[in-house]
N, C-alpha and C positions, 0 to 999 in steps of 0.2 A: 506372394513374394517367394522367388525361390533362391533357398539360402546357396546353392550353389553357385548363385549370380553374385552375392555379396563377397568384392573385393576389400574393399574399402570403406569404412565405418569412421563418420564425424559424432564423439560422444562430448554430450555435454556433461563438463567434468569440475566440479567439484572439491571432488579431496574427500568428501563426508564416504560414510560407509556405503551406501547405496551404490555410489560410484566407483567409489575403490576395487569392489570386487567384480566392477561389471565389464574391469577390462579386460582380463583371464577370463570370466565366464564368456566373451563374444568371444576369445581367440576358441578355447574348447568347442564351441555351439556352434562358430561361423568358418568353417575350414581355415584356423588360424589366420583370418584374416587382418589386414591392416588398423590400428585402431589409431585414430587423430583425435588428440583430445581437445579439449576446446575449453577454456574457463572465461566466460565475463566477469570481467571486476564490475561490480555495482557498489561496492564500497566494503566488502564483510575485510579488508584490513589483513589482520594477522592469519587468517586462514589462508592466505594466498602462497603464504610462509613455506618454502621446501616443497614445493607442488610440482614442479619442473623432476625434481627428482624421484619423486612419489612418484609421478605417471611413468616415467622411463623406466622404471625400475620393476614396476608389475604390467607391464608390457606393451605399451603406447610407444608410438613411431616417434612420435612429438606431441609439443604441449602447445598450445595458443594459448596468451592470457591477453585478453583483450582489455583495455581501459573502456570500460562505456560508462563512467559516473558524470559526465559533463553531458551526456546522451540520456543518460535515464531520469537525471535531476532535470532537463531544459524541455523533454521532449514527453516526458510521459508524467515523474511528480508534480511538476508546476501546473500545467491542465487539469491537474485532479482536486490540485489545490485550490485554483480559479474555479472549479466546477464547486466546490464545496462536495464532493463525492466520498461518503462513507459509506461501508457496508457492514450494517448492523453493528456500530460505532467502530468497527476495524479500519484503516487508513489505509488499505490497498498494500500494504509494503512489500511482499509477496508477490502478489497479483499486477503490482505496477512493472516488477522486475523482470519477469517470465516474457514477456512480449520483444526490450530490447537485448535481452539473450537470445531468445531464437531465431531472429534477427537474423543476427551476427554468424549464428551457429548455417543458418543457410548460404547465408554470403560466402564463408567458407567452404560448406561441400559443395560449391558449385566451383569456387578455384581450384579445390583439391581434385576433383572428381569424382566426387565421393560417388557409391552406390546404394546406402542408406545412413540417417541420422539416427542416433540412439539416445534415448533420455532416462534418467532413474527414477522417473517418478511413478509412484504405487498405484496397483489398479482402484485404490481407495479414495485416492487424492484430486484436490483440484487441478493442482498442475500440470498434470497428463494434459489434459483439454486445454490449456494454456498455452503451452509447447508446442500441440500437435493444430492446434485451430491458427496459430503463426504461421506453423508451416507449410499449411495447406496454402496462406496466402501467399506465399513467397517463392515454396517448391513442391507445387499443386502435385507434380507425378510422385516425389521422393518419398522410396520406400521407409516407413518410420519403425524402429525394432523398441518394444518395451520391456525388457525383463523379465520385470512384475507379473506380467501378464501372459509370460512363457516358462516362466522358471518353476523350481519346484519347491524352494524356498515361502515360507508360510510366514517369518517376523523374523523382527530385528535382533534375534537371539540365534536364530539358521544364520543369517547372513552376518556373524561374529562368527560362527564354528567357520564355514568357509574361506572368512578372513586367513583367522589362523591355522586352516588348512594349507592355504595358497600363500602362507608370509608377506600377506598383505600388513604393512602399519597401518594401525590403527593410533587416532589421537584420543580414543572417547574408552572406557569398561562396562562393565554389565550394571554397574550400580550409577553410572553418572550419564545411561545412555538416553539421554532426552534426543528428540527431535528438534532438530533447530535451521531455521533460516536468520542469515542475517545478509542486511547490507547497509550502505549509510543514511536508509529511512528508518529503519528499524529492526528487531529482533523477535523471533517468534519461540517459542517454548511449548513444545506437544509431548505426549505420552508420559511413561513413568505413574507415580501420586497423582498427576494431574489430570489422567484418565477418568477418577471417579470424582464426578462433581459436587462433593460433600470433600473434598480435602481442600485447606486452604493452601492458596502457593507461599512457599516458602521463601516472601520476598527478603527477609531478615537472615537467612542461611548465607554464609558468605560463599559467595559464588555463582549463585543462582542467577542475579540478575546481571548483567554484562555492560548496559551500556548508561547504569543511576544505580541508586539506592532506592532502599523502601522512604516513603516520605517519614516514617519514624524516623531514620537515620537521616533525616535532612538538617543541615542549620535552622539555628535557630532565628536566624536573621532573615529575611527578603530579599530577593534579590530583583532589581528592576531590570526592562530591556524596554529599546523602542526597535520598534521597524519600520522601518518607512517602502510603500510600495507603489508604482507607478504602471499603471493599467491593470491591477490586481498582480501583479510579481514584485516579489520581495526583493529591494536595488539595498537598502544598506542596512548594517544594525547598528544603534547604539551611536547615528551620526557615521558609522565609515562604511563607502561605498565597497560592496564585493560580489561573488558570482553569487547566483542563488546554492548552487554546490557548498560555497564556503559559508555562508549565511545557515546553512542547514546546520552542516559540522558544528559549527561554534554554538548554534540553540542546542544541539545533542549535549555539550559538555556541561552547558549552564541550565536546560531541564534535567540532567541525567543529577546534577548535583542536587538537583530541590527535590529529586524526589517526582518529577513530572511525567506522566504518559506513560503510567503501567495501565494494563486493560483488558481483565480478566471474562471471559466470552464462552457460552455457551453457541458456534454460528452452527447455520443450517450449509451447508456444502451442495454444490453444485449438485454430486451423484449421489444428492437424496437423505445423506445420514446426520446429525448434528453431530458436531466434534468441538471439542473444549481445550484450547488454548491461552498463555498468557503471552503476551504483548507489550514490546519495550519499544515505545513511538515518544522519543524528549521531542528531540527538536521541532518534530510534523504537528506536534500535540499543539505547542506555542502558536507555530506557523497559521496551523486551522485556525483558532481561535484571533489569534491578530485578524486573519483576512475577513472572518466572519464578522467582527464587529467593526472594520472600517466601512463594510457594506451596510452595517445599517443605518451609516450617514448617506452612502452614497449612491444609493439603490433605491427607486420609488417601489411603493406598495406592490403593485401588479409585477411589476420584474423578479422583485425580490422572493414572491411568493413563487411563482411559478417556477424560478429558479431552482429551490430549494424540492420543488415536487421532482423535477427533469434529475439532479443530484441523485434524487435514487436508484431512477434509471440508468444513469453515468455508474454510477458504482457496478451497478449490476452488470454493468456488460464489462465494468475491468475487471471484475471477479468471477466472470464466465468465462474469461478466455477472448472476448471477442472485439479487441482495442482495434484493429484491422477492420472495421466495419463500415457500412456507409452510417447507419443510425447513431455510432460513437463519434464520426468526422463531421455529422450535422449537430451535434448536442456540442458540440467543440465549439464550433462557428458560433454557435446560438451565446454558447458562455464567452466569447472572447467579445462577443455586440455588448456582454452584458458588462464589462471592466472599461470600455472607454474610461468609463470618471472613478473608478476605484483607485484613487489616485489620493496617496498623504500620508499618517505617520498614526501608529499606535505605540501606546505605553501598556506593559502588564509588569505586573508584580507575582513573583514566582515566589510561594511558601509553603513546603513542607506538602505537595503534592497536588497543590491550587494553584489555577491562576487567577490572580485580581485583574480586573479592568481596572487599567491606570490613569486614562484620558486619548480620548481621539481626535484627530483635526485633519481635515480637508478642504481646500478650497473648490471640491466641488460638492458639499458636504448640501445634505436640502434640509436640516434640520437647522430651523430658524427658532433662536430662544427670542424673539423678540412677541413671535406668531406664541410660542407655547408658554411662555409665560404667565404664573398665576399672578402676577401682578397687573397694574394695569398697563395697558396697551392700545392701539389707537390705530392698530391693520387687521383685528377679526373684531369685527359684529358677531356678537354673542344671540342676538337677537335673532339673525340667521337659521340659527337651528333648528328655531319652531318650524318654519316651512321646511325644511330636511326632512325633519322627524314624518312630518305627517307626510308627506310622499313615499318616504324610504320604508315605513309602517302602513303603507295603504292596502297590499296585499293582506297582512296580518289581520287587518280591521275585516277587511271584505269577508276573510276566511271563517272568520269569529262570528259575524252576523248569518253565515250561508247555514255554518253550525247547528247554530240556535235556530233560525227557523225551522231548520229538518229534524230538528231535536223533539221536535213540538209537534210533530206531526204520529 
């Protein structure tokens, strides 16, 4: 790439400090060239707050804020959900985001005309690979500029002194500078205390957590929810019909209240190193958990199992960056064959950082109390089993006598 071809720079923008200062460092570094900033809303709310004026003001031509919550909730959370896909129990919230952002972020430099796209994430992080594996799909030639990986900036302690070298606003100080993603699946929480895996997170510090309380601070009461869901997507809660979008928000306000879906993680990172974050997943928390146990009405044995093997495959590739795939678009296919009848209504019980199974119903439900009943019944021969047993155990037997004869020898 030669930076004196770089007119025009689409940055995915933010507001966090990573990005703030990176739009004065491309003008200095790229022959004061054009910066377009670009923000996808995925849901982080009040952070979107005085952005327009932040960008223009430290030297962005203009600001895009795009709305993709109806897009990221329909198109990427709910597949994940229907997949049952975790990654080393994290819920993607990160990892699901980074793909309908950079999306968007190409769509743009290609109206704009841009001559390369810029991103703030560290040569440390997952999201580099996130961003930049999107856009090879999308804008296979477009030159990609990473900072991190140019700059001469070493931590988030350099990249404050430059701040307040360049009168960049900052929202965040040197003692409250966590690492944070957020948007309307969840909240992430990196460095600081949390760095050394022998401290505990300070879910009880007022502040700390954003989107609940620590289940200490939960009521003392239960709180109930149903959901009802039709081909594995959640259609209403609590009896009223709404988007999966608004079905999310509202599990966020009623797990954030009980205390639901904090999730404290030593993972293993794409590029090789474990890193230790805490995790604020209310609503997704619920969400899993509903969907997982309508399935085990309405899921036979073999599907269900294999399912759950494919699920960690599915994670793995939304957590690698690589949702744009054919092997991510065939596990897709494969999970959407498996919801046909994932179809009816769950009850839990939210208390103080658990949830209860409340009761399940399906009418395509294949769990028959009449067949598993310890009472009597009059549709399984009990009697049956013996010949099971002794076929399904024939191997065993043979292996056991081949044994002992060679034992003997």
């Amino acid at each position: 790439m030669n930076k004196s071809d770089i007119k025009k720079v689409v940055l995915a923008y933010s507001g966090g400090l990573d990005t703030s200062i990176i739009i004065p460092w491309l003008k200095e570094n790229y022959n004061n060239c054009e910066v377009i900033a670009v923000s996808g809303n995925v849901g982080q709310a009040d952070e979107l707050e005085g952005l327009e004026e932040k960008a223009l003001k430290t030297g962005a031509s203009k600001l895009y804020v795009e709305d993709l919550t109806d897009e990221f909730v329909d198109d990427f959370v709910i597949p994940a959900v229907k997949a049952g896909a975790k990654y080393e129990d994290y819920m993607l919230g990160t990892s699901l985001a980074r793909p309908v952002i950079a999306k968007r972020l190409a769509e743009i430099a290609i109206a704009e005309g841009a001559d390369a796209i810029c991103h703030g994430c560290t040569g440390k992080g997952n999201d580099q690979v996130r961003f930049e594996l999107t856009l090879k799909h999308f804008v296979p030639d477009m030159p990609i500029i990473a900072p991190w990986r140019e700059w001469s900036i070493k931590s988030r302690e350099e990249e404050i002194d430059f701040a307040e070298a360049h009168h960049v606003p900052l929202k965040i100080n040197r003692e409250t500078n966590y690492s944070k993603d957020k948007n309307l699946w969840h909240l992430s929480h990196e460095g600081l205390d949390l760095e050394d895996a022998g401290n505990e997170p300070q879910y009880e510090k007022k502040g700390f957590l954003e989107m609940g309380v620590s289940p200490i601070d939960a009521p003392d009461e239960p709180t109930y929810v149903t959901i009802d869901f039709v081909q594995g997507v959640p259609v209403a809660l609590d009896g009223v019909k709404m988007s999966a979008k608004e079905l999310i928000l509202r599990l966020n306000e009623l797990g954030g209240k009980n205390g639901i879906g904090l999730l404290d993680i030593v993972e293993n990172r794409l590029v090789g190193m474990k890193c230790r974050g805490v995790y604020e997943t209310p609503g997704g928390t619920i969400l899993y958990a509903a969907h997982d146990y309508l399935e085990t009405l309405c899921l036979d044995k073999l599907t269900m199992h294999k399912k759950q093997e494919l699920a960690i495959t599915f994670a793995e590739l939304v957590y690698d960056g690589q949702w744009y795939t054919p092997l991510r678009e065939a596990l897709s296919a494969f999970v959407d064959k498996t919801q046909e009848h994932v179809t009816g209504t769950v009850k839990l019980k939210l208390y103080k950082g658990n949830i209860i199974k409340a009761g399940a119903w399906s009418d395509w439900s294949l769990y028959s109390e009449e067949i598993a009943t310890f009472g009597e019944d009059h549709v399984y021969n009990q009697a049956d089993s013996a010949g099971f047993i002794s076929l399904f155990g024939l191997p065993i037997k043979v292996q056991a006598k081949v044994d002992a004869k060679n034992a003997g020898k």
